[in-house]
C-alpha positions in Angstrom: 137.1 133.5 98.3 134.9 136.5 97.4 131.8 137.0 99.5 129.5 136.7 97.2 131.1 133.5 95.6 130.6 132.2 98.7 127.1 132.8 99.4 126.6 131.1 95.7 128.6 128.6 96.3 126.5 127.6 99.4 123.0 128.4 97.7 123.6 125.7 95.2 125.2 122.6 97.1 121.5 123.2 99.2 119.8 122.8 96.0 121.9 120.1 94.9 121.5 118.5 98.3 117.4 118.6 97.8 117.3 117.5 94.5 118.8 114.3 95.5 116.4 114.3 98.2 113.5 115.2 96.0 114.7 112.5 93.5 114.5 109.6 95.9 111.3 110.8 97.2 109.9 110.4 93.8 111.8 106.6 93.2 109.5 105.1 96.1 106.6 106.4 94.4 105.7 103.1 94.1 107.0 101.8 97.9 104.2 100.7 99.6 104.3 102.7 102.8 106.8 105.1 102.0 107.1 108.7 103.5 108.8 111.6 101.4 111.2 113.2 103.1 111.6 117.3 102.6 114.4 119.2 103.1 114.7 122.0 105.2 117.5 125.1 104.5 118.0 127.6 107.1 119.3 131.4 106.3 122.7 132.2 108.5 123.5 135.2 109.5 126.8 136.5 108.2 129.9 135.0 110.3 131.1 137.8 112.2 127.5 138.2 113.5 127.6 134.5 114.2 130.8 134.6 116.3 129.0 137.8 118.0 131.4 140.5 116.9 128.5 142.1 115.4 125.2 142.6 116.7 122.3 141.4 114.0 120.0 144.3 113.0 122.2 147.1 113.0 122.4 147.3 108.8 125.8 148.0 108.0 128.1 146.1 105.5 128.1 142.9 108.2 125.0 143.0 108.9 124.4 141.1 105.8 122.8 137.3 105.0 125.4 134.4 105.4 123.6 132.2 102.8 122.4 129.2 104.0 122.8 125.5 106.1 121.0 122.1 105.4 118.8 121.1 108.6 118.1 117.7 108.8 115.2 116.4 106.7 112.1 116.0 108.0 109.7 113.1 107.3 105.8 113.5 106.1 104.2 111.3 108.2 100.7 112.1 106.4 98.5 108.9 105.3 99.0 107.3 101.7 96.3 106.5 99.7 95.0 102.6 100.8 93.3 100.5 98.3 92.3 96.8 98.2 95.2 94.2 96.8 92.9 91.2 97.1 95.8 89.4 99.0 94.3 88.4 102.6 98.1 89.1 104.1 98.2 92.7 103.2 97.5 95.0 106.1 96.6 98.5 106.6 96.7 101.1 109.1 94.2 104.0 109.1 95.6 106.2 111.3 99.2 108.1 110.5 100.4 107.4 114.0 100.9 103.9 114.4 103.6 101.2 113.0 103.6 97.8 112.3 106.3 95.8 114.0 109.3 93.8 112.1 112.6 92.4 113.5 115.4 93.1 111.2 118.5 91.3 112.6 117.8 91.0 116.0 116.3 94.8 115.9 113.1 96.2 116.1 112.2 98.3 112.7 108.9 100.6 112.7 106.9 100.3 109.3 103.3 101.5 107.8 103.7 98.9 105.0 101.5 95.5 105.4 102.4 93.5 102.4 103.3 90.9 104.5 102.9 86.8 103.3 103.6 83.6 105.2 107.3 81.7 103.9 107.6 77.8 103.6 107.6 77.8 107.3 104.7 79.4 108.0 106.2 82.6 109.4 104.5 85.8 108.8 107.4 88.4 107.1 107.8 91.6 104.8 108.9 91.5 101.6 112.7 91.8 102.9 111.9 88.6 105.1 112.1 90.6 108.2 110.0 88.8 110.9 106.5 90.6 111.6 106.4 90.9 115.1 103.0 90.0 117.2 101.3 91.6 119.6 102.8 89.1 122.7 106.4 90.2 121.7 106.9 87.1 119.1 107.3 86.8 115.6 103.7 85.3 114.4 104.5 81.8 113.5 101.6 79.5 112.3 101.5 75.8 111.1 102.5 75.5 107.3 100.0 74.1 104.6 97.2 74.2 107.2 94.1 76.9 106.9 94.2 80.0 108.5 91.9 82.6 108.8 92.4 86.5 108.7 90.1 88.4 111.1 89.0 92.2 111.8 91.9 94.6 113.4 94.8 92.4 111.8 94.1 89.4 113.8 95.4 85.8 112.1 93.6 82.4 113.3 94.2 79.2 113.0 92.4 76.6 115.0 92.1 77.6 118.7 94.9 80.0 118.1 94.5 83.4 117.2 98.0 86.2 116.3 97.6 89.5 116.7 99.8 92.0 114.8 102.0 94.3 116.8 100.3 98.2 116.6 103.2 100.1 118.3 102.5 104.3 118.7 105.4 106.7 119.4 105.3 109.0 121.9 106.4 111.1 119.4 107.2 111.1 115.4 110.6 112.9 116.3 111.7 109.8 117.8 112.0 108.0 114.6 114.9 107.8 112.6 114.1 107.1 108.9 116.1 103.9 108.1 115.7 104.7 104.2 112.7 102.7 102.1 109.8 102.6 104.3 111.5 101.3 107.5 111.9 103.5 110.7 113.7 103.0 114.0 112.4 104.0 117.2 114.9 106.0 118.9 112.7 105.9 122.6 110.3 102.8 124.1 107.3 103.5 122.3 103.6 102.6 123.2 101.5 99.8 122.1 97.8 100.5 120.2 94.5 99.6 123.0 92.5 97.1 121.3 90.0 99.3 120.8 91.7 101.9 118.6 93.0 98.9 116.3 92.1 100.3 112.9 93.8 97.6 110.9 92.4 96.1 107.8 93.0 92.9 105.5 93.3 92.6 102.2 94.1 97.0 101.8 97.6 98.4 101.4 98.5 101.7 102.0 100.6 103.2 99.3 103.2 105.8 99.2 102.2 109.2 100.3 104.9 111.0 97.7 102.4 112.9 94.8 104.6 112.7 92.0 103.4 115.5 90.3 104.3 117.7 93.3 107.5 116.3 93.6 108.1 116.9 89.8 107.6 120.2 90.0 109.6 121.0 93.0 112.4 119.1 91.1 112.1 121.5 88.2 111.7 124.4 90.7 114.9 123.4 92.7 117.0 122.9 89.4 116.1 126.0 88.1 117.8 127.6 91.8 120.5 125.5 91.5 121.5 126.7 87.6 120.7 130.5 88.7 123.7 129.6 91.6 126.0 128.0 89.8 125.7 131.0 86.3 125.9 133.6 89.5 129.5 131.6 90.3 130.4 131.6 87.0 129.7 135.2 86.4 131.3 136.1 89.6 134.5 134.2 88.6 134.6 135.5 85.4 134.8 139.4 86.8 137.6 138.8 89.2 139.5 137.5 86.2 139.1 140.2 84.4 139.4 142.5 87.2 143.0 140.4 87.8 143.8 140.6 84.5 143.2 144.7 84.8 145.6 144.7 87.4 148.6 142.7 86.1 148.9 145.0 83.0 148.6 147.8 85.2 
């Protein structure tokens, strides 16, 4: 394959590659909770420079780009906008560094969205009816079709009894793995919020942090890459046919 067919070749599966990223980032517009993911391209160097045949720098005819490789995506972890619901089980975090707590299957799951409600049961869940985990390790259960009272800093009472929604802080955003939606799992043990930096509030939910009209216009942006890439292949396929073509009358 010609070089340069190549390097074209590569240049738009990366744009394809974010566009599909780009385009799910603007379907959870509307996720409450949700962080945009952004993908992240990396210029090679040309292979024979990569398998150190050639040393980088020196500007001859190998001392050119290689194109370029998909990194893994990185998440924005910056706040969404939160506004009131009215809904005394919606929860809100207002700091970007700490997670409520759900148990999916037997697994912990990381999460910034608090639209949370109470089944026929009277346990606390998400909207996937993943158990929302409290601050002693259990799921918060309460007594069904009895009052309960939501408090200051996401605490839940009911009589004498008072839950306490699980705060859990990473030691670091890199070890979370973005489960898709607005779900994250914690790749190391991670640290639970003091009571004093709680910063929870009722009856607020934190929105997606995507700003569709940014995203829209990286969308057109990367397109617009990915069509210059893919008429660059077509014009480079269409001169080695002719210059084939040259040669077999020759």
């Amino acid at each position: 394959m010609p070089y340069g067919l190549y390097m074209s070749a590569a240049g738009a599966h990366a744009q394809s590659h974010r566009m599909q990223q780009l385009s799910n980032n603007l379907a959870n517009v509307d996720t409450p909770g949700f962080k945009p993911q952004e993908t992240i391209l990396q210029a090679r160097f040309a292979e024979m420079i990569e398998q150190g045949q050639v040393s980088s720098g020196l500007g001859g005819a190998d001392d050119i780009g290689g194109g370029v490789t998909i990194q893994p995506s990185q998440t924005q972890f910056s706040q969404g906008a939160v506004k009131s619901t009215g809904r005394e089980t919606d929860f809100a975090i207002n700091d970007e560094t700490s997670f409520f707590v759900v148990n999916h299957a037997g697994e912990q799951r990381l999460t910034r969205a608090g639209d949370f409600l109470f089944d026929s049961q009277g346990r606390l869940i998400n909207q996937n009816g993943d158990a929302v985990m409290g601050s002693n390790g259990q799921p918060i259960q309460i007594e069904p079709n009895k009052p309960y009272q939501v408090g200051a800093q996401g605490r839940i009472q009911q009589g004498g009894t008072t839950h306490e929604l699980m705060l859990a802080k990473p030691k670091s955003m890199g070890d979370l793995t973005h489960l898709g939606g607005n779900q994250f799992k914690p790749l190391a043990p991670f640290d639970l919020v003091a009571r004093g930096d709680r910063q929870v509030v009722g009856g607020m939910l934190e929105h997606s942090a995507v700003s569709p009209t940014s995203a829209m216009m990286e969308l057109i942006e990367t397109s617009r890459v990915y069509e210059a890439n893919v008429r660059m292949i077509q014009n480079q396929d269409s001169v080695m046919g002719t210059l084939i073509s040259r040669v077999l009358q020759n």
